[in-house]
VOPAGU-2260 file (C-alpha; in pm, 1 decimal, decimal comma):
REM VOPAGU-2260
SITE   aa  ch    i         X         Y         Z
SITE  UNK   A    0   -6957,5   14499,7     579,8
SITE  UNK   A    1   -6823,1   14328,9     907,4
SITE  UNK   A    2   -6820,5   13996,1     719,2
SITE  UNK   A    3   -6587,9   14150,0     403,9
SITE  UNK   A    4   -6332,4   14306,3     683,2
SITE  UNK   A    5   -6357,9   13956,3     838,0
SITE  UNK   A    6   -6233,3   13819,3     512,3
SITE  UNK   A    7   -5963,5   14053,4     432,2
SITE  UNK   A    8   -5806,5   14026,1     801,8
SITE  UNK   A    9   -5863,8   13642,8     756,5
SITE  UNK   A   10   -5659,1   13645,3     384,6
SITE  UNK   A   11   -5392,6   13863,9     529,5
SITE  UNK   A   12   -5350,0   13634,5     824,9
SITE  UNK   A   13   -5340,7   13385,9     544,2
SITE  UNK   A   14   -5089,9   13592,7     349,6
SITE  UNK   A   15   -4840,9   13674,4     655,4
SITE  UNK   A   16   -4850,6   13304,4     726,0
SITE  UNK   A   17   -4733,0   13199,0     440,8
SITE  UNK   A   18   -4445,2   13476,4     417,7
SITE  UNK   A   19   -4303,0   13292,6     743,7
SITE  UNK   A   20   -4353,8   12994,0     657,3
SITE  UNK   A   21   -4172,4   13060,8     337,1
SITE  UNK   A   22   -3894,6   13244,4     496,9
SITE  UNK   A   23   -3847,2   12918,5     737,9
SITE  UNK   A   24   -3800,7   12688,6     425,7
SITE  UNK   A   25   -3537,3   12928,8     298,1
SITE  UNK   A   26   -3377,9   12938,7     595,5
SITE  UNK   A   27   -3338,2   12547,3     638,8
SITE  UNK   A   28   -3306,3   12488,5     259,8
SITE  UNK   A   29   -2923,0   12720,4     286,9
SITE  UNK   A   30   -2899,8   12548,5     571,2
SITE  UNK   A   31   -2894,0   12209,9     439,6
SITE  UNK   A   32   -2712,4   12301,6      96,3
SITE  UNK   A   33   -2407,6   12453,4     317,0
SITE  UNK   A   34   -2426,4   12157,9     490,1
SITE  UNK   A   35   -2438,2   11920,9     221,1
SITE  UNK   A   36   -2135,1   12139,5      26,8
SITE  UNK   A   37   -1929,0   12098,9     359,8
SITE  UNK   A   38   -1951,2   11733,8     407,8
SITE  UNK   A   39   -1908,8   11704,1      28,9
SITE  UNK   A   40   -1574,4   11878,9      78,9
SITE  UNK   A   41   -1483,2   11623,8     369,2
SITE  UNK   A   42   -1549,5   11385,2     120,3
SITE  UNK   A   43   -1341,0   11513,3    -152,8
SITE  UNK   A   44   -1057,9   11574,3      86,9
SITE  UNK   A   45   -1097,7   11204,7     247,3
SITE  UNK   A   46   -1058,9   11036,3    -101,1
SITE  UNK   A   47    -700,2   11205,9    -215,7
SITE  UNK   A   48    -464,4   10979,8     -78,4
SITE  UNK   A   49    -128,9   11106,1    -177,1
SITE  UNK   A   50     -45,1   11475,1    -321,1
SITE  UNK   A   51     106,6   11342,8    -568,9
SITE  UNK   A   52     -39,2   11009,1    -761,0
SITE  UNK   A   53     119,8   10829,3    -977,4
SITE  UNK   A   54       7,3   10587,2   -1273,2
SITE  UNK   A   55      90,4   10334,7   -1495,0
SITE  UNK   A   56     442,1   10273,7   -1594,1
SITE  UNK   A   57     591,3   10486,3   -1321,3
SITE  UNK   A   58     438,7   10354,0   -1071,4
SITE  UNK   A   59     572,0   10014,4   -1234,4
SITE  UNK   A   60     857,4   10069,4   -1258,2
SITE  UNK   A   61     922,3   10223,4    -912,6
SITE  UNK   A   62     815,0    9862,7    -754,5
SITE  UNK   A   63    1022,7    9653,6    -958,7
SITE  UNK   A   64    1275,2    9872,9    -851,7
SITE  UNK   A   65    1167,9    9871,4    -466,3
SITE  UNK   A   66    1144,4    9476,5    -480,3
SITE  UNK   A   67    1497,8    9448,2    -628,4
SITE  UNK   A   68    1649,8    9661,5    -354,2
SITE  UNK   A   69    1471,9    9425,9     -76,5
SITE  UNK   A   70    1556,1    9128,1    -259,3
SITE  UNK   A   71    1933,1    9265,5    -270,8
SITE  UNK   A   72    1897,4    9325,9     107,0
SITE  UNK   A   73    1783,3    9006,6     221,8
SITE  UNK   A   74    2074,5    8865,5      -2,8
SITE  UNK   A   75    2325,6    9049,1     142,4
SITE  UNK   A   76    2184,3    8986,6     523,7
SITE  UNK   A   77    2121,9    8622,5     465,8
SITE  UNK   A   78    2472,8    8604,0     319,5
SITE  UNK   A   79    2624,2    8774,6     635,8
SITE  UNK   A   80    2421,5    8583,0     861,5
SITE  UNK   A   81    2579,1    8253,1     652,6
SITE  UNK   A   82    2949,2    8408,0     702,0
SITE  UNK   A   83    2911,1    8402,8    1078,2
SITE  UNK   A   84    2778,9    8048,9    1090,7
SITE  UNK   A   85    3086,7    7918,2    1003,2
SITE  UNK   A   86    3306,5    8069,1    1189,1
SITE  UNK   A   87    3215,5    7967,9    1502,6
């Protein structure tokens, strides 16, 4: 009789055991998902550049536009710059 009380204590030791152990993988299983959904958020929020992007013919456009206006610039500087060479 002593030997089947032995056994039952021993397979409810077993039992409770396994219950904590259990509720420890739970525990650092949230634990890494919430950390893996945070530092996929980082990520997310690292890659987005500009609020609002911009492709293909706009964007084009806009530096054909942009190199026009500094070519423009330079011409009228350079021009200026000429100007004042000659009349010292």
């Amino acid at each position: 009789m002593l030997e089947e009380m032995e056994l039952r204590l021993d397979a409810a030791i077993d039992k409770t055991e396994n219950l904590a152990r259990d509720v420890e993988i739970n525990h650092m299983m949230m634990t890494f998902d919430s950390l893996m959904v945070k530092a996929q958020d980082e990520k997310v929020s690292a890659m987005i550049a500009e609020p609002n992007s911009q492709y293909g013919a706009d964007v084009f456009e806009e530096s054909i536009q942009a190199r026009w206006t500094v070519k423009k610039a330079l011409n009228i500087m350079s021009s200026t710059v000429k100007k004042d060479c000659k009349s010292r």
